[in-house]
C-alpha positions as CSV (number, residue, x, y, z in Angstrom):
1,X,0.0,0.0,0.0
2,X,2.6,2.3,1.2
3,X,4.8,1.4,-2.0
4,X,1.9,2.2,-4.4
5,X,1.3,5.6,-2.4
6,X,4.8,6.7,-3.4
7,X,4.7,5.2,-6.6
8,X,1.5,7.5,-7.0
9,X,2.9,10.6,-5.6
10,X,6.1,10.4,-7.5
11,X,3.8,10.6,-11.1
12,X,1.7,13.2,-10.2
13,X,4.9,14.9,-9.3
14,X,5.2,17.0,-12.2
15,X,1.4,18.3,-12.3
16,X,2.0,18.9,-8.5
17,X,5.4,21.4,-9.5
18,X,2.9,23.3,-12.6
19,X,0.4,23.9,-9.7
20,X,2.8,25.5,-7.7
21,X,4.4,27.4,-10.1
22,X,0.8,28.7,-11.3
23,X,0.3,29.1,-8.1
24,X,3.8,31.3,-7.4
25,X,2.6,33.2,-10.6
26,X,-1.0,34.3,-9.5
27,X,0.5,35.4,-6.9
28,X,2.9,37.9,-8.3
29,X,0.5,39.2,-10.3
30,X,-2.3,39.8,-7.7
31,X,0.2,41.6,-6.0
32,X,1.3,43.2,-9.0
33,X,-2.4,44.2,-9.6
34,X,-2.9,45.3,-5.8
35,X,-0.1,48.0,-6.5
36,X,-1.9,49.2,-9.9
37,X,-4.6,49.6,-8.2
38,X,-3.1,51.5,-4.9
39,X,-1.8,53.4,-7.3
40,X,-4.3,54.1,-9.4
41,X,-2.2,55.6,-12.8
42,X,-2.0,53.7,-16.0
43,X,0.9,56.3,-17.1
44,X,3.0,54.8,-13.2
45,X,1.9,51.6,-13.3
46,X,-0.2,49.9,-15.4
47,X,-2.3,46.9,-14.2
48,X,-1.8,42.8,-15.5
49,X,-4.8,42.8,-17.4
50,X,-3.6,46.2,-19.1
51,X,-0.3,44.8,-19.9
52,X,-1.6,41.8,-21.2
53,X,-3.7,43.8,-23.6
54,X,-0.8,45.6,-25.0
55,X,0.9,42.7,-25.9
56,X,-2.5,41.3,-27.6
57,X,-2.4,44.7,-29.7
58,X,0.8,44.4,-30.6
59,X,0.6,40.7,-31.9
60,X,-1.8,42.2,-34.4
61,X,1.0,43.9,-35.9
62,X,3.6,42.3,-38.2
63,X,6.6,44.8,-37.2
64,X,5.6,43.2,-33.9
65,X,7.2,39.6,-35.3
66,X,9.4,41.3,-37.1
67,X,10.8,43.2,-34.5
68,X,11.5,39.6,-32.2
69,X,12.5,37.9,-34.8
70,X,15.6,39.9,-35.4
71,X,16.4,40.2,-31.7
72,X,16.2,36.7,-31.7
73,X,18.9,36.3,-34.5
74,X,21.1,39.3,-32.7
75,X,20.9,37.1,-29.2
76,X,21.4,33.8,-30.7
77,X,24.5,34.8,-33.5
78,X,26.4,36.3,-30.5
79,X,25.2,33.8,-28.2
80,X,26.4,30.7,-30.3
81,X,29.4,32.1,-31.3
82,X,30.4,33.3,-27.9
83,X,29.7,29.9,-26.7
84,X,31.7,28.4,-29.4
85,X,35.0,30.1,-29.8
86,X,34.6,29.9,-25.5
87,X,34.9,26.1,-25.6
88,X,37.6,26.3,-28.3
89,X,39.9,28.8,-26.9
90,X,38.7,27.9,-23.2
91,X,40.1,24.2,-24.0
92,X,43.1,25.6,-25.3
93,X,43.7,28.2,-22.3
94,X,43.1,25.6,-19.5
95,X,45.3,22.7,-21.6
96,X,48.4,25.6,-22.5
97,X,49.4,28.0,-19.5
98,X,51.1,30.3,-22.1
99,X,48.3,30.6,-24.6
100,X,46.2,31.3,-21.0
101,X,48.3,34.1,-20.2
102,X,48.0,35.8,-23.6
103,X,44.1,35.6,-23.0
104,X,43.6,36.6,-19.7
105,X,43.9,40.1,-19.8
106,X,42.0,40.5,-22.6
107,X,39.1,38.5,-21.3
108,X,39.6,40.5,-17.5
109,X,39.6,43.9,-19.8
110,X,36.4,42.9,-21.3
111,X,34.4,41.3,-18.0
112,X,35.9,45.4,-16.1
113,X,34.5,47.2,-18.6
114,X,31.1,48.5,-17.8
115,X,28.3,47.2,-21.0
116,X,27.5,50.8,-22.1
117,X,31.2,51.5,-22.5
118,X,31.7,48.5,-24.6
119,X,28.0,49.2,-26.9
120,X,29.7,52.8,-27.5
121,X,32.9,52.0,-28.5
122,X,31.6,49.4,-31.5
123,X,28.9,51.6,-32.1
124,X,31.7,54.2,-33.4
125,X,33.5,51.1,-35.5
126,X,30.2,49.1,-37.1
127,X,27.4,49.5,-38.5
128,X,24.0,50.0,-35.9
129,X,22.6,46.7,-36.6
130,X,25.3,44.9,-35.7
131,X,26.3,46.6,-33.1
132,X,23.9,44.3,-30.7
133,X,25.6,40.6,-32.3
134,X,28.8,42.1,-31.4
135,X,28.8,43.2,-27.9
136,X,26.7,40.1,-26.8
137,X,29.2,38.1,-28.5
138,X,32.1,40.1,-26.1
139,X,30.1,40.5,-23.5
140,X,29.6,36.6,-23.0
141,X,32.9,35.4,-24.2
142,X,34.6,36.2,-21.1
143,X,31.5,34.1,-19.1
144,X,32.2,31.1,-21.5
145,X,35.7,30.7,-21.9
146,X,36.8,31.4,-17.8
147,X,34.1,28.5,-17.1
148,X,35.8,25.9,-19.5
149,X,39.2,27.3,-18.5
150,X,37.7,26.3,-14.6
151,X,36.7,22.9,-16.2
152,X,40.0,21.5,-17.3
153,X,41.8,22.9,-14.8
154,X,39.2,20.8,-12.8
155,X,39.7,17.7,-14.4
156,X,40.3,14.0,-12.4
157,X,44.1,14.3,-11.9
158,X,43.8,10.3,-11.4
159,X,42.6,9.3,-14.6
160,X,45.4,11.7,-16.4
161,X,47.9,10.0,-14.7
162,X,46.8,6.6,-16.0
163,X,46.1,8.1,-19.6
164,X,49.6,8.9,-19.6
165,X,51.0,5.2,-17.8
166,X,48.8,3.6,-20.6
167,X,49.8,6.0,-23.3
168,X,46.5,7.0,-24.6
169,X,46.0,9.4,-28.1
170,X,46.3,13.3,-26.6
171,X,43.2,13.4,-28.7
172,X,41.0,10.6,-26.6
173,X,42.9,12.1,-23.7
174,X,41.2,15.5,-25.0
175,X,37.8,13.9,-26.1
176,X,36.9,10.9,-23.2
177,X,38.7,12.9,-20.1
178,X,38.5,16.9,-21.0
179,X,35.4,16.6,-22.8
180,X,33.3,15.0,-20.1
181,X,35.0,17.3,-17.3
182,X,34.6,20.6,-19.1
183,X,30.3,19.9,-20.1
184,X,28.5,21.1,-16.6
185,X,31.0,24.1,-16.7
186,X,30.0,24.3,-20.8
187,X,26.4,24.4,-19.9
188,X,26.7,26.4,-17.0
189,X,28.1,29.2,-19.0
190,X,25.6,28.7,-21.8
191,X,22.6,29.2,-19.6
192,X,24.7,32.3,-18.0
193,X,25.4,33.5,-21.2
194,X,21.7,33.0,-22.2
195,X,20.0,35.0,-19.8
196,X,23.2,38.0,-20.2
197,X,22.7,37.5,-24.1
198,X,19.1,39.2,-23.9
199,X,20.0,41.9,-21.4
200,X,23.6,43.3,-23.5
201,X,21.3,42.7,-27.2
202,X,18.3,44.8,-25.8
203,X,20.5,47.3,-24.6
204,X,22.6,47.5,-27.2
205,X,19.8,47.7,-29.5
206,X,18.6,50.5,-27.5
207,X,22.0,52.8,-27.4
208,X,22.5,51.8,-30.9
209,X,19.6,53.1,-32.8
210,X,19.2,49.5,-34.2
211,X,16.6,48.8,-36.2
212,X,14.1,46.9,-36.4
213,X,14.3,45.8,-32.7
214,X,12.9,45.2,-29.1
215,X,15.1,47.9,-27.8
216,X,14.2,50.3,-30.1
217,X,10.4,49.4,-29.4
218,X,10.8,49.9,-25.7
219,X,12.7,53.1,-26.2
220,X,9.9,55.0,-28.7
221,X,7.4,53.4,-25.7
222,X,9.3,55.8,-22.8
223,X,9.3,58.2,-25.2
224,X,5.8,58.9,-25.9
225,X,4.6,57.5,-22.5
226,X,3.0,55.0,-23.1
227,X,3.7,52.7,-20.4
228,X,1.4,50.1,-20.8
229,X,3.4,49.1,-24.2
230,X,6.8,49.7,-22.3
231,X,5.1,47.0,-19.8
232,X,3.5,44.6,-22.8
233,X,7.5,44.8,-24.5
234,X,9.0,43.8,-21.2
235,X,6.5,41.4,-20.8
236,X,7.6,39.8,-23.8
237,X,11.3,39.7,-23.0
238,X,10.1,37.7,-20.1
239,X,8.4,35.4,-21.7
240,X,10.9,34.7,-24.7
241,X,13.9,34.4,-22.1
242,X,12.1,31.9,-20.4
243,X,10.8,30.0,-23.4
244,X,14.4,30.5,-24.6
245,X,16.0,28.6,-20.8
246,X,13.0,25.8,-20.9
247,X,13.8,24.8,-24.9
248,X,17.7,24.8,-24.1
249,X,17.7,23.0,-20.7
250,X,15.1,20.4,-22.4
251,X,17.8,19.7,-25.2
252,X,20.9,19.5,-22.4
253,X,18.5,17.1,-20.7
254,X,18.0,14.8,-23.6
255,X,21.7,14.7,-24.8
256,X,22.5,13.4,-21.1
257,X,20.5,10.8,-21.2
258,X,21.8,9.7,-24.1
259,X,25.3,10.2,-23.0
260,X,26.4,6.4,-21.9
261,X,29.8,6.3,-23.1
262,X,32.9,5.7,-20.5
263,X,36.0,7.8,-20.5
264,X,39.0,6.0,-22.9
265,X,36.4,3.8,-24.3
């Protein structure tokens, strides 16, 4: 009886955790609707249902796709190839103490300088639109490449020493012993570099005049006060950063599980 009780409660698990975060949600927004109303000015703080509307008005608008759709492409380019030349040059920092010494102060320069620095700087090089891609891309290099650095430098000292006893390829040493050691780190920074990825890109898009874009969106909605659209546009960062986590971390999950290989295999 007791065995089928847990075996119960560990299925309805999941539907149990969606309750609760509905729950956690409904709350928020009550309270965000308490405030609207305490306050009692659309042009302050306008109310859930008000936001909500916004966004509704918006979606009937093609720029509106447009707009995200572009963003998207800005936060994924220098996303992915952050994340990319991180593992490559991170691998090669934490496996060469020379090469790491070349690298380190130009990835300590970057992670100092403050983010509108940076978006001003390669706004006076490159063209607006590209402006965004680019600073993401410097912005999470740094978060990429010191995380896989951390990784190798974390590596299982043990199974190194046998590699070298049993005089194992530097490449399986590289691909069955680094490889493994370097992925949480690896996804670590990806999720980091994520949720920075949309922060830097809407700002950047914002100090850059880039257009079409999110940021620019947000910036004519202070402009001509209307609040309830600066709301709905935020609202819809939100809501794509979080779509953006929930699609990534499902992928991670599935390439674990079908990670079964040992190390020197």
């Amino acid at each position: 009886m007791k065995i089928s009780t847990f075996l119960e409660n560990k299925q309805n698990r999941p539907y149990k955790n969606i309750i609760v975060k509905i729950g956690v949600a409904l709350f928020w927004a009550l309270l965000w609707a308490l405030a609207a109303r305490w306050v009692n000015s659309p042009l302050v703080l306008p109310s859930p249902l008000k936001t909500l509307e916004g966004v509704i008005i918006l979606a009937g608008d093609f720029e509106f796709f447009v707009s995200i759709g572009v963003t998207l492409l800005r936060v994924f380019g220098g996303v992915f190839v952050s994340v990319i030349l991180g593992l490559v040059l991170g691998l090669a920092g934490g496996l060469n103490n020379p090469f790491y010494e070349i690298m380190n102060p130009f990835v300590s320069t970057i992670k100092s300088l403050p983010v509108v620095s940076v978006i001003i700087l390669i706004n006076l090089w490159i063209a607006s639109g590209l402006v965004p891609l680019v600073v993401t891309f410097l912005i999470c290099f740094p978060v990429t490449w010191t995380n896989v650095v951390q990784g190798v430098r974390a590596t299982d000292k043990k199974l190194l020493e046998m590699a070298k006893i049993y005089n194992v390829e530097q490449t399986k040493i590289i691909r069955d012993i680094y490889v493994p050691s370097v992925k949480p780190y690896a996804v670590s920074a990806l999720m980091n570099a994520i949720g920075l990825g949309w922060k830097v890109t809407v700002t950047a898009e914002v100090l850059a005049n880039a257009l079409p874009s999110i940021g620019m969106n947000l910036y004519y909605a202070k402009i001509y006060l209307e609040t309830d659209l600066l709301f709905s546009w935020t609202l819809v960062i939100v809501i794509c950063s979080l779509a953006i986590e929930k699609i990534t971390l499902h992928v991670i999950g599935k390439n674990r599980k079908g990670d079964g290989q040992c190390p020197l295999s």
